[in-house]
N, C-alpha and C positions, 0 to 999 in steps of 0.2 A: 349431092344427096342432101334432103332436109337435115333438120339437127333439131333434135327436143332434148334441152337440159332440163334439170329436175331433179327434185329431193322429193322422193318417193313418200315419208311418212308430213310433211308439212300439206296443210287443207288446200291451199290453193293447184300447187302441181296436183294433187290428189284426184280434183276436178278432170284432167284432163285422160290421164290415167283410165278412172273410172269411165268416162266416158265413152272411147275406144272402148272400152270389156262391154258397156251395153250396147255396142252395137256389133258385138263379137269378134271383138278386134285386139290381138296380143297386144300392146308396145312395143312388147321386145320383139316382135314379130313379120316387123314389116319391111318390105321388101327396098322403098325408097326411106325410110327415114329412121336415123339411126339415133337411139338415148343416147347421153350424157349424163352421169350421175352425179352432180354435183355433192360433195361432199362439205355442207357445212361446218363437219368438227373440225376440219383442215381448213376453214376458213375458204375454201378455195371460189368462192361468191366474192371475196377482196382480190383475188388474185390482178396483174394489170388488162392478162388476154378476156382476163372474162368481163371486169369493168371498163374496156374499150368497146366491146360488144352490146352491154346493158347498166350502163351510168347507172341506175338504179340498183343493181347490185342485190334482184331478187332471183327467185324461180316463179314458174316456168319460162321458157325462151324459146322461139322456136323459130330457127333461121330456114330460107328457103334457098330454090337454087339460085335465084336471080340478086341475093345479096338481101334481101327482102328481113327486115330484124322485131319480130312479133315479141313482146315484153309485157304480155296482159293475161291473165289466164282466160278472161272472158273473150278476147279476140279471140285466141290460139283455138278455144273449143267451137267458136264460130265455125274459124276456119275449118277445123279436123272433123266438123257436124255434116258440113257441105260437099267436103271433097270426098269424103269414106264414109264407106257403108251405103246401103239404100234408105232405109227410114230415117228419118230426122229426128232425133233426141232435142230439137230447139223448138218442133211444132211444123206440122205439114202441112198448113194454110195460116193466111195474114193474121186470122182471130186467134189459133191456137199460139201462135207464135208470140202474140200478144200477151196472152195470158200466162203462158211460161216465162215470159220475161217477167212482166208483173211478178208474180209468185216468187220466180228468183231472185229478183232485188228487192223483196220484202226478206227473204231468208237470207239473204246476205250480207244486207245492210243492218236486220234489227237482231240478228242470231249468230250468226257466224263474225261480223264483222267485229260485235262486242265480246264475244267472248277470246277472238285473238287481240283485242284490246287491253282483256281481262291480263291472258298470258304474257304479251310484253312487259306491261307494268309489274307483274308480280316473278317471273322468272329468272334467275341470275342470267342463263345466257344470255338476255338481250338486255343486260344493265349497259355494257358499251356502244349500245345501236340507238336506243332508246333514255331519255330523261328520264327516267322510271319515279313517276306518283304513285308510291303504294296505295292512299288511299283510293284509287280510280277503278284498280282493280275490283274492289265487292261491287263498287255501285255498275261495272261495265256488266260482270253478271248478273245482278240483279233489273239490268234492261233487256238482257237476252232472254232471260226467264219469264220476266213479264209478257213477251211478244206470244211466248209459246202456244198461250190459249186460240191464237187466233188459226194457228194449224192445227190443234186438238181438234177446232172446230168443224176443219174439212176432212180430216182423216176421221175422223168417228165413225163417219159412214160411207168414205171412199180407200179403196185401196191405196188412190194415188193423189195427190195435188192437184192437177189438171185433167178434167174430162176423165176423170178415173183410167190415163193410162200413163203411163210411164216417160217421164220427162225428167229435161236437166235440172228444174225445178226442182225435184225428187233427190238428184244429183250433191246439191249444194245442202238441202234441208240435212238430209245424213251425213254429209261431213260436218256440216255445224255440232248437229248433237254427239258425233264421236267425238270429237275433239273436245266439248264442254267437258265428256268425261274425265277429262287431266285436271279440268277445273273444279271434280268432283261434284260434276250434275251431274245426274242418274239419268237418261234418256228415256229411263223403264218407269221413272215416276214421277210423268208429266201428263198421265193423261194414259186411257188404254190404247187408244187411234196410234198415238203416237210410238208409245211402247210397240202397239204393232207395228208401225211401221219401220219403226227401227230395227228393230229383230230383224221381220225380212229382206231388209238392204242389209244388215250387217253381214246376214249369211250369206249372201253374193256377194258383196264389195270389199268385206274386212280384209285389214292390210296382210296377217297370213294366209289368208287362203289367196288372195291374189298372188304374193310370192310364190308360193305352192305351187300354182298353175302355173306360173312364169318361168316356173322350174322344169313342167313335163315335159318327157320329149314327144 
């Protein structure tokens, strides 16, 4: 049986997570592939069974039956795009596909990427993982926030990032702006576009109501 390990509240597992739910799909719910919840406060990402499996000693991880050892969130959601579900959340032709990649490694690279930048340097738990330069921290924010105008730009007058529908694009842009929230960016005041579009993903995606549901029988 597969294995998807994972810390549920960190942006990157979070990706994949959310992914599954937009294409109507539990995690906890599937027939071939079983969670693992990796518990960070136990440290259990140091452990030796788990850093013999992934020397890099992150989340998500998602081993298959043939020994097969995925260690990227960006593969893994590849992978879980192709194989589940019918609709593609990465784009259902070469151009769309194109373009939600684009879209996604500008939100992840100039918005998400800085502002977990932001949080290692400024957060005690990761002062033993991390050299931690406090001052990197404001200036990491203050490149995430700058980027923001340039999606203000396409959400002002589209529902969605690409072709006005619903992409992994869409995906990665709302865990950036949830997560700045710890960095005390306001997601709600960057713009109306954006404001809306956060609200609307947060009310399907937010981490309780996904538990919630994770929870119904």
């Amino acid at each position: 049986m597969k294995k998807l390990y994972l810390t549920r509240t960190a942006p990157n597992p979070r990706k994949v997570v959310i992914l599954l739910a937009a294409k109507g799909i539990d995690v906890d719910n599937m027939d071939d592939l079983e969670v693992v919840d990796v518990d960070f406060a136990k440290r259990e990402q140091f452990s030796e069974s788990f850093t013999q499996m992934n020397p890099m000693q992150t989340v998500p991880v998602l081993t298959l039956e043939d020994g097969t050892v995925l260690n990227d969130s960006q593969a893994i959601c590849e992978y879980l795009d192709r194989v589940y579900g019918e609709r593609s959340v990465m784009g259902n032709d070469v151009v769309q596909r194109a373009k939600v990649c684009a879209m996604r490694r500008i939100a992840e690279l100039e918005v998400l990427y800085n502002f977990m930048l932001a949080f290692q340097h400024s957060h005690p738990s990761k002062a033993e993982r991390v050299d931690q330069v406090p001052d990197f921290a404001p200036k990491s924010i203050e490149r995430a926030i700058k980027a923001l105008p340039y999606f203000e730009n396409v959400l002002k007058d589209s529902q969605y990032l690409v072709n006005d529908q619903f992409s992994y694009a869409d995906i990665v842009l709302y865990i950036a702006l949830d997560f700045g929230r710890i960095l005390k960016v306001d997601p709600k005041a960057q713009g109306e576009g954006i404001a809306r579009f956060y609200t609307m993903m947060d009310d399907r995606f937010n981490l309780q109501k996904m538990s919630e549901d994770s929870h119904k029988v």
